[in-house]
C-alpha angles and dihedrals in degrees: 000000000000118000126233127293088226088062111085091203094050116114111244115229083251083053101051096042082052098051085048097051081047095051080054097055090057099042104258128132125253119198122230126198133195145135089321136041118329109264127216099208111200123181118256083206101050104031116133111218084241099062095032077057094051091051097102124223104310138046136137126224123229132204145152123285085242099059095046089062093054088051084051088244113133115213144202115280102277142076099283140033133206120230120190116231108223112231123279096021122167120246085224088050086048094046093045092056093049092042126047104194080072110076109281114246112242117271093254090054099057105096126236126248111266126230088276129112107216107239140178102313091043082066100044105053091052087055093056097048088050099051079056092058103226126115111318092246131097134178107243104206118180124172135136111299101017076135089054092044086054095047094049086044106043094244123162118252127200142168105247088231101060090043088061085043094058100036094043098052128094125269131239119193115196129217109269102160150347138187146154106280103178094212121197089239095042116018095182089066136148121188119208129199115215113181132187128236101227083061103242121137124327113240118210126220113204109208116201119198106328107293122215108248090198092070133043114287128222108253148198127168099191123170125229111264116183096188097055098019097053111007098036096234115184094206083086146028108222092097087060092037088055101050092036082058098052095041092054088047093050082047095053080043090233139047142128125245107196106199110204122201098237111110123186093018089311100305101095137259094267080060099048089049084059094040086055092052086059095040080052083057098061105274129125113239094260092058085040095063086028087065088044088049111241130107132273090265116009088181124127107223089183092079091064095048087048083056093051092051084042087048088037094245116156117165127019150200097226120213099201143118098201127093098205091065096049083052096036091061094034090058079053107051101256098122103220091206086177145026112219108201109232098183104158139127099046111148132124108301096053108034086099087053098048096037086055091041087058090046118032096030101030104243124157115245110156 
């Protein structure tokens, strides 16, 4: 399947997982291939009627432990569950079991699991559709020549294992740009571009003054939020966490804003617009991302701790207020010698979030 090293040309394992996460985006299907029969894996989300017409008799449904509960369907151990889809089912009927913003089927219409342990493929297959970034729910379609379909339609073909290789390994941006960039919170301010190879999304470092790397550095990973960063939304604090960084960094007259591309707790925005209409409905944020069927933080905090060594950065002062980043660097060699409270932005619209985010995901908020 993949070509020499030796070749320039040759796609590199990184290249051909890319261009797959990329298929998905626009609807198209990927194959997957493993100790059983060759799979075409097409995405619930982005699924044209055409092509879901086109499919043939059988195919299983996967999707994420998470969201088979809420379908009260209880699933193998593992992340993910199959679900058969009956003959002659409808692609709105399909949609609608992967996504709950659509009208939910009845409970007698959601089919049962089948006699079929998910393996390798089945996640696979869920990981991909998630680094794309659409619903976490993909068709699984075997038959005799699906190698023989890819190779007439130019699809791309990869062993499961190496997908969850790729996708599962570490990133490792790489410096693009930098320049002076004068900030109303910090006026002494230099933005830098890393981008990763694989090209997925470029991450930014904000570096405020010139901080002396012999010493700890003051510190913030903050994800990219659109709605508080940009729009001012009070359903969050991340727009007053940002500027209260950056603030506290131009007062200490240095500091580094690493500002990561996950948005919405790494499932997209598209995601995070569904994950608010069920909060609207009466859900927290973590149920919320439970009924779309994805975990409670789908974020990578490796990839800030790969742009402090790029920045060489070795030990921090960490503004943060959530556990899981201070472990997160120390399992990565970046020593966190302080944690620096960052408690803004509190007012009515977003007490119910806070007050999830301390007990449900451990945050500090006192």
């Amino acid at each position: 399947m993949v070509a020499p090293a030796a070749d320039p040309l040759a796609l590199r394992l990184a290249e051909r997982v890319a261009r797959m996460v990329g298929d998905l985006r626009l609807g198209l299907p990927v194959v997957l291939t493993g100790s059983g029969p060759a799979a075409l894996i097409y995405p619930v989300e982005t699924l044209s009627p055409e092509r879901y017409a086109a499919l043939g008799a059988h195919h299983d449904l996967v999707v994420t432990a998470r969201r088979a509960e809420a379908l009260r369907h209880r699933p193998h151990e593992g992340e993910v569950a199959l679900l058969p889809v009956p003959p002659g089912a409808r692609l709105d009927w399909i949609q609608a079991l992967a996504d709950p913003s659509r009208r939910m089927p009845a409970r007698d219409a959601v089919p049962q699991a089948p006699h079929q342990t998910p393996t390798t493929l089945h996640r696979a297959a869920i990981r991909l559709v998630k680094a794309a970034e659409l619903l976490p729910a993909a068709l699984i379609v075997t038959g005799p020549d699906v190698i023989g379909t890819a190779l007439g339609h130019d699809l791309g073909i990869l062993p499961a294992d190496d997908v969850l290789t790729q996708l599962m390994a570490p990133r490792d941006p790489r410096p693009v740009s930098n320049a002076r960039v004068p900030m109303l919170a910090a006026r002494n301010g230099r933005l830098h571009v890393f981008r990763n190879p694989d090209g997925g999304a470029e991450h930014y470092v904000v570096e405020v003054g010139q901080p002396d790397r012999s010493k700890p550095v003051l510190v913030r990973l903050h994800s990219a939020c659109f709605t508080g960063d940009v729009l001012g939304s009070l359903k969050c604090d991340c727009g007053p966490q940002l500027q209260a960084a950056l603030a506290a960094m131009e007062a200490e007259g240095s500091g580094v804003l690493l500002y990561l591309n996950q948005e919405g707790r790494g499932i997209g925005l598209a995601n995070k617009m569904r994950a608010y209409s069920l909060q609207d409905q009466g859900m927290d944020t973590v149920e919320a991302n439970h009924r779309l069927g994805f975990e409670d933080d789908e974020r990578d905090f490796r990839t800030g701790a790969a742009l402090l060594r790029q920045m060489g950065i070795a030990q921090v002062r960490l503004m943060t207020n959530n556990p899981a980043k201070i472990a997160r660097l120390d399992s990565e060699g970046i020593e966190v010698v302080e944690r620096v409270a960052l408690t803004v932005g509190r007012g009515p619209e977003n007490t119910r979030y806070l007050d999830t985010k301390a007990r449900k995901s451990g945050h500090l908020l006192a």
